[in-house]
N, C-alpha and C positions, 0 to 999 in steps of 0.2 A: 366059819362064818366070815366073810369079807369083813373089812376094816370099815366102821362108820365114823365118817368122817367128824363127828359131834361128840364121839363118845359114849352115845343113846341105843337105843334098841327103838326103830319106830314103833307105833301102836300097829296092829294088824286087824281092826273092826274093819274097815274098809279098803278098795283100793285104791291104789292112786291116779289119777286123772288129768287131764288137760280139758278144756273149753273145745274141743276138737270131738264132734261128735260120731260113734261110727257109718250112722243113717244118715247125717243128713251134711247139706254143704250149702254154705251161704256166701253170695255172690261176693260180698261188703263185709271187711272185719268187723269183729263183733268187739265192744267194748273191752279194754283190758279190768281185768279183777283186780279188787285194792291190792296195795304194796300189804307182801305176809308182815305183818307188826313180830312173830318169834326167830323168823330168819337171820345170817348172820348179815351182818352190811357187806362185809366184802365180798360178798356172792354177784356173780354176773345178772342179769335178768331176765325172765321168760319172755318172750318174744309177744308185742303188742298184738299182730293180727293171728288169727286163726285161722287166715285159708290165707296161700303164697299170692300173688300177683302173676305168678308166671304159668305157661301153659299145664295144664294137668289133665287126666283124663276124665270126662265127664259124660257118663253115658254112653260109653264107645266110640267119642269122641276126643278132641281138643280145642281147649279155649285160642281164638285167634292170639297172637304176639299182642302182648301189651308194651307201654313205653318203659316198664320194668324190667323186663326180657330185651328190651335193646340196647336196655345200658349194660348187660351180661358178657362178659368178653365171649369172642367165638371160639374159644376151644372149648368150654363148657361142651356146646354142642356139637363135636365134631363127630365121627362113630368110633366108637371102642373096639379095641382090639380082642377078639375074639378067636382062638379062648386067650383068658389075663394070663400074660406072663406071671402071675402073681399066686400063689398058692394060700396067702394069708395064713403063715403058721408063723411062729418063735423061731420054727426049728428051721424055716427058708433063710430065715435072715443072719442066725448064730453059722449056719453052714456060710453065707456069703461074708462073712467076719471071717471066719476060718480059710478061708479061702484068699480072700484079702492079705491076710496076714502071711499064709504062704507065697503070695504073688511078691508081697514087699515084706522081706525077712530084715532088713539090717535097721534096728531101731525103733521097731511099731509093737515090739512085743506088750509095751506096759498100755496101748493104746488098746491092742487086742485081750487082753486079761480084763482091760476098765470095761469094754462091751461086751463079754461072755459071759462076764459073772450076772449074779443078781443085782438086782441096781440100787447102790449105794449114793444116797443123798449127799455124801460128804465127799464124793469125789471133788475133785478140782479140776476141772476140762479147762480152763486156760493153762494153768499152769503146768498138764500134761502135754497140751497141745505145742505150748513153747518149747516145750524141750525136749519134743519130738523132732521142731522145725531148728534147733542150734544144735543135737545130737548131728544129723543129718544130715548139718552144712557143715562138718567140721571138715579139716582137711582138702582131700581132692574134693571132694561132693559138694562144698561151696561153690567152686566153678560152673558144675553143673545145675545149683537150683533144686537138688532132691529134697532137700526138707520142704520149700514152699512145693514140691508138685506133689509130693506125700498126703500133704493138707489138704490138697487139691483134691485128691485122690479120695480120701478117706469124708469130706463132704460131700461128694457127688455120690460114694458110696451110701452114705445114711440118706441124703434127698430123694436118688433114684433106687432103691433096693429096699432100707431098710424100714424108712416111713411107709411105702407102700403095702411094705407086707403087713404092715403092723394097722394100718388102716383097714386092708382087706381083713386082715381078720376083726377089728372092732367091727365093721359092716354088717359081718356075719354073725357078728353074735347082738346087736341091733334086729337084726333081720327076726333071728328065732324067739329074744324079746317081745318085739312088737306082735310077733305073732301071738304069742303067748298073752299078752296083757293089751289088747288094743284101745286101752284107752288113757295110757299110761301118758304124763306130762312129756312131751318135747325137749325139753331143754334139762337132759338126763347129765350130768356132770362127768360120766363116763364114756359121752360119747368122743368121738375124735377131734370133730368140730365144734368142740368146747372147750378145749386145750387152748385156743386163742379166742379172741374177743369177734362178736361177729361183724364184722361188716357193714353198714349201713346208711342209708340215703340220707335227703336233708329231713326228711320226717321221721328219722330213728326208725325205718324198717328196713328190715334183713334182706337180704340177697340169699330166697333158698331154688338151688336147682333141682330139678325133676327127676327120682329117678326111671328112667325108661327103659323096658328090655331092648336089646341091641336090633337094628335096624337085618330086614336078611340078607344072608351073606350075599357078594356080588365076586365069581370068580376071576373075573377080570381086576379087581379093585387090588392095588396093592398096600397091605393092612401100611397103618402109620407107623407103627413101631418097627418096620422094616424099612424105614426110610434112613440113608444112612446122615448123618452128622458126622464131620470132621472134627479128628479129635488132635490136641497140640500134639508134641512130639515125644513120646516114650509114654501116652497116656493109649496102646494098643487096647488095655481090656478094661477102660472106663466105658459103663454100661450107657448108653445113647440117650439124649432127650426123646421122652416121651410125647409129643406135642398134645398127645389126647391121654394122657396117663390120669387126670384127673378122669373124664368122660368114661373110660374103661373102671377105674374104682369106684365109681357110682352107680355103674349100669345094674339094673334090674335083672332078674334071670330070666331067661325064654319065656315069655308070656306074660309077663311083669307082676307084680303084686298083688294077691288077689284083691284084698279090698280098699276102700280108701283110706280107710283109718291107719292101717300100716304105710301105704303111697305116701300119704303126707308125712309123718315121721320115718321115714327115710330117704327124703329131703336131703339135698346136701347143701350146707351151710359154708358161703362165703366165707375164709379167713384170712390170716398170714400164711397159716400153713400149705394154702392153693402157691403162693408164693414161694416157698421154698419148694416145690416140687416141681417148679416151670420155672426153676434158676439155670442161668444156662453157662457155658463155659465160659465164655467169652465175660463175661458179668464179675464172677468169681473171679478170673486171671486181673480183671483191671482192679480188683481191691487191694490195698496193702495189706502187708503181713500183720498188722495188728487186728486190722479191721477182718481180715480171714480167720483170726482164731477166735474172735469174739462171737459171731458168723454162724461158725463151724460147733462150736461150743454150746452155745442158745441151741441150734436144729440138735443135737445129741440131747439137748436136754430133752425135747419135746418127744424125742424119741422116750428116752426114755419114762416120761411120764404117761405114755399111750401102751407101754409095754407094761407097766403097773395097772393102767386102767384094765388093759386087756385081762389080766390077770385075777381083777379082782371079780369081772366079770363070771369070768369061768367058775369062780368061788360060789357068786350068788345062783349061778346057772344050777350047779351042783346041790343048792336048797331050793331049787324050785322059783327063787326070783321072790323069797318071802320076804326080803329086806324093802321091796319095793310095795309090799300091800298096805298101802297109807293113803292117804290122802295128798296132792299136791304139795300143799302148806304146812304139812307137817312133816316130809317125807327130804330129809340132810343129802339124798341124793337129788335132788329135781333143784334148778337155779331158780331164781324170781326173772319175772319178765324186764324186759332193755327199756330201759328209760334215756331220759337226754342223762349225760354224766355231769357230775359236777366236778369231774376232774380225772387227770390220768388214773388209770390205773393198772398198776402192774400184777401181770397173768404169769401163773404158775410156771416154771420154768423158763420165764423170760428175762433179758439182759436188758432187755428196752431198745434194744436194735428192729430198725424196719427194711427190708432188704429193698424194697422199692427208694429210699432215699439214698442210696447208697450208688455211688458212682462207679 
């Protein structure tokens, strides 16, 4: 049985639920439900409205663009790459460490041990990181800079490889969830875009993008992820910015979802985490050495807390998802809805670094 996060066994008289009905759809959010009074306080919150702002399909249609959808950056909507470079398994990404580790042998061994194994809470990623970047520089290799392009190296790895994969597979097991329980709360603590704090306008509402099946193919069109990006010097087999790598891990499968109740809960949710996956090189090379392992350390962590969620999934998947037959309000997996905050708050695996402020 998956790990509950309370200690509890939910009750199983009923299931769990969201305000998100399978039949029906309303133009205008619907009132949010009192704050749950047995939840814990440090839980995130379930999201105010019950139908998105932005385009969706209604009737074999779409809702024209609203002024929600314009504040949306454009690579949300660009088209996805088809098929995802992306396989969403454990086993894409432990292969692309290993492979890593063979490409840069002298000095990353104890970085590649810290990412293969099971994930240990009590690792120390800065203080591996540092001493992977003064191992590195010692000697001739100071001249050269290999410890900071290592750093370099080994963040664009986890942004562009490892996160991805690990998303594509949270997606998909979302996917067979939703199908399975449609009418299960939104704001599932295990999903990916819960990992960091959502997003949100001046009215405390989310930013959720649509997911849509992929547009048809055009054989002239040359996909985006074959577009090449220059990379520094000795950085030959860093894997290229994505510019639609987010639109490709969200897209819907050929034909899209069948019903709405699933459409809407596989949403994709605004975070930090859209940020560190449309970090670009140029970005990372102007940070300091300090500020790169702090950086680099935070995004490993998120990794690995999406590599635990994934995990625990496949636990509940394997009982049929009975951890989840609750009610909303009483169910240690499901967040409370987003209210105004009355003050920072720090998200599971975070340092409190925002890569947009960062010069």
């Amino acid at each position: 049985m998956a790990y509950n996060p309370s200690g509890r066994t939910a009750p199983r008289a009923s299931r769990a639920y969201s305000i998100i009905s399978e039949d029906s759809y309303a133009a205008t959010p619907r009132p949010t439900p009192p704050p749950a009074t047995r939840r814990a306080a440090s839980r995130a919150l379930r999201a105010n409205s019950a139908v998105s702002d932005v385009p969706t399909h209604v009737d074999g249609g779409t809702r024209p663009p609203t002024t929600h959808e314009r504040r949306i950056a454009a690579h949300y909507t660009l088209p996805p790459t088809v098929p995802s470079p992306f396989t969403g398994t454990l086993e894409a990404s432990l292969d692309a460490v290993l492979a890593w580790g063979h490409e840069h042998t002298n000095g990353t061994q104890k970085i590649v041990n810290a990412l293969l194994r099971e994930v240990d809470s009590m690792t120390n990623w800065p203080i591996l990181l540092r001493g992977m970047l003064i191992d590195c520089d010692d000697g001739d290799d100071e001249a050269t800079g290999r410890g900071r392009r290592l750093l370099e190296e080994l963040l664009f790895l986890v942004t562009r490889t490892l996160l991805p994969e690990q998303i594509a597979e949270n997606r998909a097991a979302m996917a067979r969830l939703y199908d399975r329980k449609k009418q299960l709360a939104i704001r599932l603590v295990l999903r990916y875009d819960m990992l960091r704090e959502w997003k949100v306008d001046a009215s405390y509402h989310p930013f959720p993008v649509p997911s849509l099946p992929p547009p048809p193919i055009d054989p002239a069109a040359q996909p985006v992820s074959a577009m090449k990006i220059g990379h520094p010097p000795g950085c030959s087999t860093r894997r290229p910015l994505m510019s639609n790598v987010i639109a490709t891990l969200i897209a819907a499968p050929p034909g899209g979802f069948t019903t709405h109740g699933v459409r809407e809960r596989m949403k994709h949710y605004i975070t930090d985490l859209d940020d560190y996956l449309l970090l670009s090189d140029d970005k990372a090379a102007a940070w300091s050495d300090l500020v790169l392992i702090g950086m680099t350390s935070q995004i490993v962590l998120q990794w690995q807390w999406l590599r635990q969620n994934n995990e625990m999934l496949q636990e509940m998947e394997v009982q049929g998802w009975e951890e989840l037959d609750c009610k909303a309000d009483e169910c240690d997996w499901i967040a409370d809805d987003i209210k105004k905050p009355s003050g920072a708050r720090k998200e599971k695996g975070s340092m409190g670094i925002d890569v947009n402020e960062l010069v």
